[in-house]
Backbone as a printed PyTorch tensor [residue, N CA C, xyz], in Angstrom:
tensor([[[-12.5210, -11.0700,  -4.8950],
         [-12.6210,  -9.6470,  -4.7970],
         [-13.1550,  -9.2850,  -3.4160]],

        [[-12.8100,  -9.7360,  -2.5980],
         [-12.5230,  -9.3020,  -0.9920],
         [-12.9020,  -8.0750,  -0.6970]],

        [[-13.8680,  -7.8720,  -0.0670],
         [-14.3490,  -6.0980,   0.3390],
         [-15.1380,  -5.3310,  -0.6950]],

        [[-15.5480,  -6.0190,  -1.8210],
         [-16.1410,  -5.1750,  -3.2880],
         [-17.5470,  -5.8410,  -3.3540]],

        [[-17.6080,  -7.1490,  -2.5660],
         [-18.7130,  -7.7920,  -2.8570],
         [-20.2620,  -6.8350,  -2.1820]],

        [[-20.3210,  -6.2160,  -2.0930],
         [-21.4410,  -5.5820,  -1.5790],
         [-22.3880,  -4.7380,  -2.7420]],

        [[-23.4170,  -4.7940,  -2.6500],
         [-24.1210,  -3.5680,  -3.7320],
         [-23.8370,  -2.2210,  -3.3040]],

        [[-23.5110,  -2.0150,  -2.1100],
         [-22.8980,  -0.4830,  -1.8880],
         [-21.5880,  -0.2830,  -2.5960]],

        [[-20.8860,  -1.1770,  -2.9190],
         [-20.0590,  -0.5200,  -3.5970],
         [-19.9420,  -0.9790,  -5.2480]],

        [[-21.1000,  -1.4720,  -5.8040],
         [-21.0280,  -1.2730,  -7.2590],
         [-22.2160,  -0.1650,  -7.6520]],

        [[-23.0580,   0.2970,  -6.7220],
         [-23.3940,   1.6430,  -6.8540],
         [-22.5850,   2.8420,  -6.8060]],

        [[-21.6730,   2.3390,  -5.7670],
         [-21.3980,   3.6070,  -5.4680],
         [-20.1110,   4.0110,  -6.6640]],

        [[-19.5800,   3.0460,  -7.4440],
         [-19.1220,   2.5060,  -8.5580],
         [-19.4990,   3.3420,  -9.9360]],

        [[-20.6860,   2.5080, -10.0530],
         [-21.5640,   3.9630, -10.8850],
         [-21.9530,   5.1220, -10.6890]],

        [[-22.0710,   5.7190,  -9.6430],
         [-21.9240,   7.0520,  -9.2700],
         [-20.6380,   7.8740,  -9.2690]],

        [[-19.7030,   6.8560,  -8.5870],
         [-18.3850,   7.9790,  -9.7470],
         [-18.7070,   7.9130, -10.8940]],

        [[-18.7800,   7.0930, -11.8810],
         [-18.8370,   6.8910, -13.2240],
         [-19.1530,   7.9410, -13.5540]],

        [[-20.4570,   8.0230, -13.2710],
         [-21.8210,   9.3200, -13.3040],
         [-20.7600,  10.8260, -13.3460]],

        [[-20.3100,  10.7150, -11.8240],
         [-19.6070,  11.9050, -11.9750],
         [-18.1630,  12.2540, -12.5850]],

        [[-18.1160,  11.0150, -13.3030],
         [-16.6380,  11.6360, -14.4720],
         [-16.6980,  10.7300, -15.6110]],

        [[-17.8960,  11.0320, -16.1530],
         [-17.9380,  10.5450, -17.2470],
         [-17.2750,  11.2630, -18.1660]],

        [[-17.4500,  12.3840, -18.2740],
         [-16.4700,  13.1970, -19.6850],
         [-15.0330,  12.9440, -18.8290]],

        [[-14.3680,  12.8780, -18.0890],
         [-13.1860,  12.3520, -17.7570],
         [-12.7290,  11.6900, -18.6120]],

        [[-13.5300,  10.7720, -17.8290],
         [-13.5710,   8.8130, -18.5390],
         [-13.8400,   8.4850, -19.7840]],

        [[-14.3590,   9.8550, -20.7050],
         [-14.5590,   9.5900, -21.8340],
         [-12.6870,   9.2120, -22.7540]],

        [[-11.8670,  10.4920, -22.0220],
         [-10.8460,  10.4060, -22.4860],
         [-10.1180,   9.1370, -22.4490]],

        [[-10.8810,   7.9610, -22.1360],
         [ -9.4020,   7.0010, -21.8530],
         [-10.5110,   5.7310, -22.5700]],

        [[-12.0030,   5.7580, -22.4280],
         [-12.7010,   5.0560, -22.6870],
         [-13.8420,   5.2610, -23.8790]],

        [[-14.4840,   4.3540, -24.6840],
         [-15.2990,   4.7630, -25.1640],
         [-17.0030,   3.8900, -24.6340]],

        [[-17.6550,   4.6470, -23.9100],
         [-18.6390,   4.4350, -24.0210],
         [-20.1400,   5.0700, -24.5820]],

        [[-20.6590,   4.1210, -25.0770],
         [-21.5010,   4.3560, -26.2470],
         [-22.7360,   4.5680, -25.8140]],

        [[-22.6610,   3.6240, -24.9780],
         [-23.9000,   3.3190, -23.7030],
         [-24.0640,   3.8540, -22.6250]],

        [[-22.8610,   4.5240, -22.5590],
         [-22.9310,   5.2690, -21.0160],
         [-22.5440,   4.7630, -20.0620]],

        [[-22.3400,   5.4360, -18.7270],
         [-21.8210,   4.3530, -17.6800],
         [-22.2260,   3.2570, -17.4780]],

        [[-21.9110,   1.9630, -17.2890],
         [-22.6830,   0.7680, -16.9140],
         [-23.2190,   0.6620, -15.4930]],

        [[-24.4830,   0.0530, -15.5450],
         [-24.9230,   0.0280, -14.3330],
         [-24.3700,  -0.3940, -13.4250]],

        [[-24.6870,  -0.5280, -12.0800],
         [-24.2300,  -1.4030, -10.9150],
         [-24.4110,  -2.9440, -10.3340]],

        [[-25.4720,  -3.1320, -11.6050],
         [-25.4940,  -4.7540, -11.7330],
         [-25.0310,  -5.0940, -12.9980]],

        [[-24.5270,  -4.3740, -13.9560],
         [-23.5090,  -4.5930, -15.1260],
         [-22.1440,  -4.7080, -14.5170]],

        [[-21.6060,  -3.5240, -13.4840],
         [-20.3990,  -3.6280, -12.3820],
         [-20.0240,  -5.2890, -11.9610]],

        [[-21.2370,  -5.3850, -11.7220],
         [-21.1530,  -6.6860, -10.2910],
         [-20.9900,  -7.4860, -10.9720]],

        [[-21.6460,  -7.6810, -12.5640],
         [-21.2250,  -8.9870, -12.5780],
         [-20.1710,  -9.3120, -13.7610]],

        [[-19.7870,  -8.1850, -13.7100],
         [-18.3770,  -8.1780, -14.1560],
         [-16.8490,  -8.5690, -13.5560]],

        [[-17.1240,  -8.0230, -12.1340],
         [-16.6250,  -8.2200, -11.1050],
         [-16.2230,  -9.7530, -10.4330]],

        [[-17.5160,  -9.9770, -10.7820],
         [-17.7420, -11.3850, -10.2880],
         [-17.1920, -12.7190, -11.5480]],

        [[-16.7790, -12.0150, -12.3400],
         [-16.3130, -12.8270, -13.6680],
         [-14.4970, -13.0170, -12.9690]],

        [[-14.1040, -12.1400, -12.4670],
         [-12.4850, -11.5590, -12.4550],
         [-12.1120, -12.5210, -11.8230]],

        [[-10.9750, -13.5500, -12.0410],
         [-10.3770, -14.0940, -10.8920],
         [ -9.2130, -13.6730, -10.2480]],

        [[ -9.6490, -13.5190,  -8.6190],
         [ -8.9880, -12.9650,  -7.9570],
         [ -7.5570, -12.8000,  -8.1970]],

        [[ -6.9260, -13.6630,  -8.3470],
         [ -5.0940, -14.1420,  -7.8150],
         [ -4.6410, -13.6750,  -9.5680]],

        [[ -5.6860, -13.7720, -10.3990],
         [ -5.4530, -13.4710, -11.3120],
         [ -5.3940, -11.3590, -11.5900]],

        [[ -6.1590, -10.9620, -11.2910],
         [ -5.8320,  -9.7630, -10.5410],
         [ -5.0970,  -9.2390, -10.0890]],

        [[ -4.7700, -10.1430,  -8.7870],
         [ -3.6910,  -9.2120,  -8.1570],
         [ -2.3660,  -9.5620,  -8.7680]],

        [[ -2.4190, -10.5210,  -9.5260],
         [ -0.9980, -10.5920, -10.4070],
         [ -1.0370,  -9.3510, -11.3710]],

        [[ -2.1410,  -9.4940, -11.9690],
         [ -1.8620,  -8.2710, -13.0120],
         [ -1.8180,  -6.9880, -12.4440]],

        [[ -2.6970,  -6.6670, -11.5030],
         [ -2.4850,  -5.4520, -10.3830],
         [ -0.8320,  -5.1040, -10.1630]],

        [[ -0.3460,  -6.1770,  -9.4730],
         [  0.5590,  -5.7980,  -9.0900],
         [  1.8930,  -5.6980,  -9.9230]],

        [[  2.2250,  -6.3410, -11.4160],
         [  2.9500,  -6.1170, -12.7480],
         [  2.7320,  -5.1350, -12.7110]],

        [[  1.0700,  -4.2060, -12.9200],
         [  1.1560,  -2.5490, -13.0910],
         [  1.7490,  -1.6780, -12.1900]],

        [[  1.6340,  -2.3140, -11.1000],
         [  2.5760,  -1.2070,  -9.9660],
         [  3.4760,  -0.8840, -10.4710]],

        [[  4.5610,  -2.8570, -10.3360],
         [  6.1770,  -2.3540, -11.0370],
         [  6.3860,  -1.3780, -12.4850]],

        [[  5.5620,  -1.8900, -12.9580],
         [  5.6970,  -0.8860, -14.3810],
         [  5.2870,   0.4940, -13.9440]],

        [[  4.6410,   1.0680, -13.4700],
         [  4.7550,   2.3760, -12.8930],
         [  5.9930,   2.7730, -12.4150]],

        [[  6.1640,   1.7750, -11.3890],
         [  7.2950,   2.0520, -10.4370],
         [  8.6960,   2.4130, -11.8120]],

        [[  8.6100,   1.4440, -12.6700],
         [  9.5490,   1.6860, -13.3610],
         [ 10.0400,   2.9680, -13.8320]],

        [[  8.7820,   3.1580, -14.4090],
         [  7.9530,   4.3930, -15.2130],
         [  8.7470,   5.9760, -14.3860]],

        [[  8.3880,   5.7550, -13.4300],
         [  8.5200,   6.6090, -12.3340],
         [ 10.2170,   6.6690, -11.8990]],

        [[ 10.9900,   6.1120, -12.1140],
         [ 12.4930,   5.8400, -12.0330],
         [ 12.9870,   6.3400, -13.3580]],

        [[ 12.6290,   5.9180, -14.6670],
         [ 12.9600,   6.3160, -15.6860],
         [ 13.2880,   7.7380, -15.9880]],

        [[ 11.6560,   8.6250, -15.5930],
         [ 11.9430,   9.7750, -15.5770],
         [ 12.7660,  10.6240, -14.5450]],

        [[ 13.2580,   9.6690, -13.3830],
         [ 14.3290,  10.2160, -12.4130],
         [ 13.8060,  10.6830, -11.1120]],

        [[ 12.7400,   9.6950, -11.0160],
         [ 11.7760,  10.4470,  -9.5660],
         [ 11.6860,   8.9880,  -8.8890]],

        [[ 11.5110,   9.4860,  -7.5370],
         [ 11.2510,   8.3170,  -6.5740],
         [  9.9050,   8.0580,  -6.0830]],

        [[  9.4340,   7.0190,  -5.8650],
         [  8.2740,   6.5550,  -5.6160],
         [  8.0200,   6.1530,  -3.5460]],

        [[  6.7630,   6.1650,  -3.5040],
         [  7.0560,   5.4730,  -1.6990],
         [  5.5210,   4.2010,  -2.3020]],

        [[  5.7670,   3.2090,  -1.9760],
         [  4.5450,   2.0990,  -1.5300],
         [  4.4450,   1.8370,  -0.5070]],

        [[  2.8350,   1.4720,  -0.4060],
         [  2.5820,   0.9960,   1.2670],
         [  2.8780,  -0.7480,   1.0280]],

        [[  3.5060,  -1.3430,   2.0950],
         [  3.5360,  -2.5960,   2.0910],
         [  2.2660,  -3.0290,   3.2560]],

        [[  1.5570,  -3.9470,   2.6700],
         [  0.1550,  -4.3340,   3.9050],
         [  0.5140,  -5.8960,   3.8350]],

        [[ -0.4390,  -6.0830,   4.1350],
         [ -0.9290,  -7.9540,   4.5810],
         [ -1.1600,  -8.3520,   3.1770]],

        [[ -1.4520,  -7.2440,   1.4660],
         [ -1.7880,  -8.5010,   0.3160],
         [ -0.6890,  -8.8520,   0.0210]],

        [[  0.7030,  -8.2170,   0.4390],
         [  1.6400,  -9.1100,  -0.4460],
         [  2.2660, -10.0740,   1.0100]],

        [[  1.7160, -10.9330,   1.5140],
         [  1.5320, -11.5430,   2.5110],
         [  3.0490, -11.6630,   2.6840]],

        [[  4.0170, -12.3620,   1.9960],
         [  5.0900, -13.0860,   1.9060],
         [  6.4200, -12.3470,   2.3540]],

        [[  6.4820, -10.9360,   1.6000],
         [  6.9330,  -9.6920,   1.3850],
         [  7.0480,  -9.5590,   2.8660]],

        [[  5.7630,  -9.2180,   2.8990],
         [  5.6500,  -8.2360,   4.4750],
         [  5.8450,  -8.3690,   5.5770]],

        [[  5.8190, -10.1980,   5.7020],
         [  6.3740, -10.5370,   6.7790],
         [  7.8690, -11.0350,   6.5870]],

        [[  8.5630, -11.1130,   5.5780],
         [  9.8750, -11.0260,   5.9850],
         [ 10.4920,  -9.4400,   6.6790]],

        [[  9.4670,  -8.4080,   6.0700],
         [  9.9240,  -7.1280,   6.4630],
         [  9.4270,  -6.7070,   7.3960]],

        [[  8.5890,  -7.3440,   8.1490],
         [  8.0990,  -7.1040,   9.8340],
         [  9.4070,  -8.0590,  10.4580]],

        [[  9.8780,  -9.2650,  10.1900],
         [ 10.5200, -10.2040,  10.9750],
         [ 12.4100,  -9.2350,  11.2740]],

        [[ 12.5500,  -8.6450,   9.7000],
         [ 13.4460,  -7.8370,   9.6340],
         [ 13.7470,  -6.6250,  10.8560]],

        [[ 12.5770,  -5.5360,  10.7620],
         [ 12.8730,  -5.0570,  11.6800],
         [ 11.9860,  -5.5370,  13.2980]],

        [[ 11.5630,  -6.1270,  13.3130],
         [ 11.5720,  -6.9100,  14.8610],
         [ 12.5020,  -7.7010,  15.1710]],

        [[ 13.5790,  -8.3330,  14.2420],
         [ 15.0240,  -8.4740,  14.6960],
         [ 15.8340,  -7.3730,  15.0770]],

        [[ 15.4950,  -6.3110,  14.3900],
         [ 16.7180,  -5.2790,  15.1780],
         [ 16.3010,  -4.2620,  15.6950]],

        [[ 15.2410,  -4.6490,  16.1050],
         [ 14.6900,  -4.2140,  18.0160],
         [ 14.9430,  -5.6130,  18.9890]],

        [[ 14.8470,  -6.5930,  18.5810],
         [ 15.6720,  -7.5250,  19.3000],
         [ 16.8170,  -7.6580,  19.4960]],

        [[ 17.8220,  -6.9060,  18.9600],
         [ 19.0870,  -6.8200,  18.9630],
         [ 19.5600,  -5.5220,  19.5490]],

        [[ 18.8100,  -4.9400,  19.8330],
         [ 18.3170,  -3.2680,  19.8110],
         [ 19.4710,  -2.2360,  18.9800]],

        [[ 19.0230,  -2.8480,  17.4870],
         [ 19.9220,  -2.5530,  16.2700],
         [ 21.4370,  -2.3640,  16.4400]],

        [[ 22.0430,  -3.2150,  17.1900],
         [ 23.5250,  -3.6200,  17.0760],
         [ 23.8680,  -4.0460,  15.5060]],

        [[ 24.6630,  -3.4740,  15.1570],
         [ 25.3120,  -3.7160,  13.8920],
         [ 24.1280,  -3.3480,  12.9340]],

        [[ 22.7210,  -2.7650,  13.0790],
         [ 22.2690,  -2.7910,  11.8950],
         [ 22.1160,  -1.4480,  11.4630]],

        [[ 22.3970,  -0.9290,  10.2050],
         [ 22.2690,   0.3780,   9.4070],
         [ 21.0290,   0.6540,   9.9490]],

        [[ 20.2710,   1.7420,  10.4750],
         [ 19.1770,   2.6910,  10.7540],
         [ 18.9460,   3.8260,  10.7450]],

        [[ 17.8730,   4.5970,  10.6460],
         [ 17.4940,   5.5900,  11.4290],
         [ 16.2420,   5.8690,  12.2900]],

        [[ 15.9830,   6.4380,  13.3750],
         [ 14.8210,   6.4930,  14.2750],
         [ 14.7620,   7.8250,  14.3850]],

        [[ 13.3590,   7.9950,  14.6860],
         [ 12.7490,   9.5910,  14.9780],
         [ 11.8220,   9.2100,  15.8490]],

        [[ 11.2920,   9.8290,  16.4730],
         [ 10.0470,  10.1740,  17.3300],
         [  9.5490,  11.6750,  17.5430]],

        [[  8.4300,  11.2120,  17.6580],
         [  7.9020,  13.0660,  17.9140],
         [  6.6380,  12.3920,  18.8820]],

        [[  6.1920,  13.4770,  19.8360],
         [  5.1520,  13.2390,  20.5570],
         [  4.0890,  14.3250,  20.7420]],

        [[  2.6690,  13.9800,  20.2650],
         [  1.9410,  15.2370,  20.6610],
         [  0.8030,  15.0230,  21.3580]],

        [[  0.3120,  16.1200,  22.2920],
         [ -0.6360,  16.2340,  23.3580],
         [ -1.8560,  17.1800,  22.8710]],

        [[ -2.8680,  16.9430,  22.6920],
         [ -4.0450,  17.1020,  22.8330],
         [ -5.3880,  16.8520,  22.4580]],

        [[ -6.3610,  17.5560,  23.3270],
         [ -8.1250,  17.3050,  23.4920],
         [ -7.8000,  15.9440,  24.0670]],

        [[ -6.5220,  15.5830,  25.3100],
         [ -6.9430,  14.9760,  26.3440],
         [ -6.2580,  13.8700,  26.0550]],

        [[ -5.2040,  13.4830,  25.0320],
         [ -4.7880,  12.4180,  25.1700],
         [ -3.1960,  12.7460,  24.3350]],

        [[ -2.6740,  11.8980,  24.8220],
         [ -1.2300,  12.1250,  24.0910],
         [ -0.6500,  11.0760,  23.0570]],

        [[ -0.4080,  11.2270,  21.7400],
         [ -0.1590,  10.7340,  20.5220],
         [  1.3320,   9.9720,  20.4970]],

        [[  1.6800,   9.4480,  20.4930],
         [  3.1960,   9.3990,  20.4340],
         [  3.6760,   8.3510,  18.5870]],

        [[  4.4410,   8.2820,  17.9580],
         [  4.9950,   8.5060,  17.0260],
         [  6.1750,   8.1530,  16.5250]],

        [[  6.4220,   6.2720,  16.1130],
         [  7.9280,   6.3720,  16.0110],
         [  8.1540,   6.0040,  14.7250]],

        [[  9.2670,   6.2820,  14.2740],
         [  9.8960,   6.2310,  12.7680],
         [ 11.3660,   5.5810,  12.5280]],

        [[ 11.1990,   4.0190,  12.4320],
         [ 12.3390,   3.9070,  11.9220],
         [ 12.6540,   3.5760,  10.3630]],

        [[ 13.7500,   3.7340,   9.8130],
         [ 14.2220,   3.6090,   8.8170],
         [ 15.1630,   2.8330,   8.7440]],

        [[ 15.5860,   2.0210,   7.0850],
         [ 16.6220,   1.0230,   6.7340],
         [ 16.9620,   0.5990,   5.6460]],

        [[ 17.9510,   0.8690,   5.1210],
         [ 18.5780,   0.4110,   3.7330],
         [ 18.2300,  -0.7400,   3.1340]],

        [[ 17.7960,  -1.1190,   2.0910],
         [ 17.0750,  -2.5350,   1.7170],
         [ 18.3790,  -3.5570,   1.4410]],

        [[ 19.7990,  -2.6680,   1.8260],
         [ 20.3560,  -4.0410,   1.7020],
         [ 20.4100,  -4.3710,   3.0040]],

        [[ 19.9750,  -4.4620,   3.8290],
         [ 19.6250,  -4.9280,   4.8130],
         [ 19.0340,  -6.4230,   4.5210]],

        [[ 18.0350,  -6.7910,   3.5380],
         [ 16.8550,  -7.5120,   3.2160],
         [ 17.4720,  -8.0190,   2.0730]],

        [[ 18.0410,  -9.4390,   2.2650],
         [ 17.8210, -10.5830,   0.9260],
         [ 16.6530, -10.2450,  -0.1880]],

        [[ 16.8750,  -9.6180,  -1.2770],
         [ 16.1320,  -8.7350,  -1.6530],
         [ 16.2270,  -9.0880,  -3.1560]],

        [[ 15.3450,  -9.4310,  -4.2080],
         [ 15.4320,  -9.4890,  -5.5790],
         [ 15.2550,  -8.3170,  -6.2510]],

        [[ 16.3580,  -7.4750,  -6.4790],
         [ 16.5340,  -5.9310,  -7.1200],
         [ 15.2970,  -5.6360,  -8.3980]],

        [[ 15.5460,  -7.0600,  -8.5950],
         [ 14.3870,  -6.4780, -10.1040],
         [ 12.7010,  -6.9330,  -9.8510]],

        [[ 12.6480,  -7.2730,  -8.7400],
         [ 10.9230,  -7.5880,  -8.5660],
         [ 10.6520,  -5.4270,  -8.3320]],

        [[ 11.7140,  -5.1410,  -7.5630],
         [ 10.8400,  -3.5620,  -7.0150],
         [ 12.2370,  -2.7100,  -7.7120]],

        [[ 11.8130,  -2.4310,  -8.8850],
         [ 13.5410,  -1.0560,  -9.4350],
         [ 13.5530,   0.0840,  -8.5190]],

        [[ 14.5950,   0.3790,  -8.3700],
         [ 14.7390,   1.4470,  -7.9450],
         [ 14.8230,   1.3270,  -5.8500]],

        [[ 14.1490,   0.1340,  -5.6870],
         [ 13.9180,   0.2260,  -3.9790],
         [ 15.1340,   0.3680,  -3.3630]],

        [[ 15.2570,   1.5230,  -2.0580],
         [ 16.2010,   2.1110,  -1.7820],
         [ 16.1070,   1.7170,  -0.1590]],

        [[ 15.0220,   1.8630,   0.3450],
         [ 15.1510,   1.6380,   1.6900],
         [ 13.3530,   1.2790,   1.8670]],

        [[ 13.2610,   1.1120,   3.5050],
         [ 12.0930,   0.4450,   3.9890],
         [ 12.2850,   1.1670,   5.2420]],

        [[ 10.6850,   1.7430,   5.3340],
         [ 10.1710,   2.5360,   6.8310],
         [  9.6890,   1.8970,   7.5000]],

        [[  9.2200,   2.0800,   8.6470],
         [  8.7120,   1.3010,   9.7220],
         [  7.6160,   2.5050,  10.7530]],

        [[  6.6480,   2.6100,  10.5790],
         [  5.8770,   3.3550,  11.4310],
         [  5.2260,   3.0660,  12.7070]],

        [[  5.1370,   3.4130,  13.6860],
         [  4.0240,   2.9160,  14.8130],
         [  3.2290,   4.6150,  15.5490]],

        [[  2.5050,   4.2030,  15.8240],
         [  1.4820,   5.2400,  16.3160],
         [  0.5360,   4.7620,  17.5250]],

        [[ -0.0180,   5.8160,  17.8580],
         [ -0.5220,   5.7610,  19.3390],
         [ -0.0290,   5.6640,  20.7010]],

        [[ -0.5350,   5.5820,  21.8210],
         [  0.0930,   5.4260,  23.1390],
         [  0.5900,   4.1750,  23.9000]],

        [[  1.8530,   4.1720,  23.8550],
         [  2.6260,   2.5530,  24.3040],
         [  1.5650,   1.7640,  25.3790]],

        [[  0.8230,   2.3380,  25.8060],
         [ -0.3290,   1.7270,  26.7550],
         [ -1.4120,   1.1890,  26.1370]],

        [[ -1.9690,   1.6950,  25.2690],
         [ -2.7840,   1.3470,  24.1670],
         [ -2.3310,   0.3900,  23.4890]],

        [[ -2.9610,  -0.8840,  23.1090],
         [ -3.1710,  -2.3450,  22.2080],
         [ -3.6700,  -2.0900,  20.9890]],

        [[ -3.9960,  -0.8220,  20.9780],
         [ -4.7830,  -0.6350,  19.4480],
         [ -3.6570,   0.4660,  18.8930]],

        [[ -2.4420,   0.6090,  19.1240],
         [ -1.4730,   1.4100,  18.5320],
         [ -1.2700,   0.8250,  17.1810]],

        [[ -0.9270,   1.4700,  16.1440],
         [ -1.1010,   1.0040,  14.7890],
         [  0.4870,   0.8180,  14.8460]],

        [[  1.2010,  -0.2290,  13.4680],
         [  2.2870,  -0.0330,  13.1420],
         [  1.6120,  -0.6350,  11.3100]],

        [[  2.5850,   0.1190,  10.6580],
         [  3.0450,   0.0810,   9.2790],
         [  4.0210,   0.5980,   8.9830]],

        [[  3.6640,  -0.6320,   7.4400],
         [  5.4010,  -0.8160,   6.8280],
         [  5.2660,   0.1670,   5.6440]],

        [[  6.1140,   0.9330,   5.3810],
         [  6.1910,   1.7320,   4.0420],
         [  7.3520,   0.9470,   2.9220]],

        [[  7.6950,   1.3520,   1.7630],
         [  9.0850,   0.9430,   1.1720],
         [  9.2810,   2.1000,   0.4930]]])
């Protein structure tokens, strides 16, 4: 549990609690009341990780499903946890900026904005997931994959992310 291990955040844990407990009543029953932040922790500390993010991430797709069923589209962020994923879909489109998308289905946008002294710049490409050797039924419904970057081409600390 990567980033949770701290007592700041199984306090701060119970303090939402605190503040939505009649929420939380609706989905939960507690008898006892919120659990503390060393009831949190070492609950927490019971969970195994990989075991988690498996089940974590089954609930996505079943959302995702969920969310198709009734006829609506979904967007996910793709990061560094689904390690495997993400770098075939960074390698994807850093091939066709290496190619400088010859033959590949796209779209690009840019927008640029200026101010309080510095200038923002902003690019957006887009791409059909059949683009991507792709197992249809790990993600239903996936239609395409974004590509974001941000900040000033001079700048090393310009962000890029992957959307789907």
């Amino acid at each position: 549990m990567q980033g949770l291990a701290s007592r700041h955040n199984w306090v701060a844990m119970e303090q939402y609690g605190h503040s939505k407990q009649e929420w939380l009543k609706q989905f939960l029953e507690l008898p006892n009341g919120i659990p503390s932040h060393d009831t949190i922790a070492r609950v927490f500390a019971r969970i195994d990780p990989l075991e988690f993010e498996q089940c974590f991430r089954s609930w996505i797709k079943e959302i995702a499903q969920l969310i198709q069923d009734q006829g609506a589209d979904y967007c996910l962020a793709l990061k560094g946890n689904h390690q495997y994923l993400h770098e075939r879909v960074i390698q994807l489109f850093e091939r066709g900026e290496a190619i400088d998308w010859s033959g590949v289905e796209y779209d690009f946008h840019r927008t640029i904005n200026k101010g309080h002294g510095r200038t923002e710049i902003r690019r957006y490409w887009t791409m059909p997931v059949t683009e991507l050797f792709f197992d249809p039924d790990q993600w239903v419904g996936l239609q395409q994959l974004d590509w974001s970057w941000r900040g000033n081409p001079a700048d090393p600390r310009a962000i890029r992310s992957l959307e789907t």
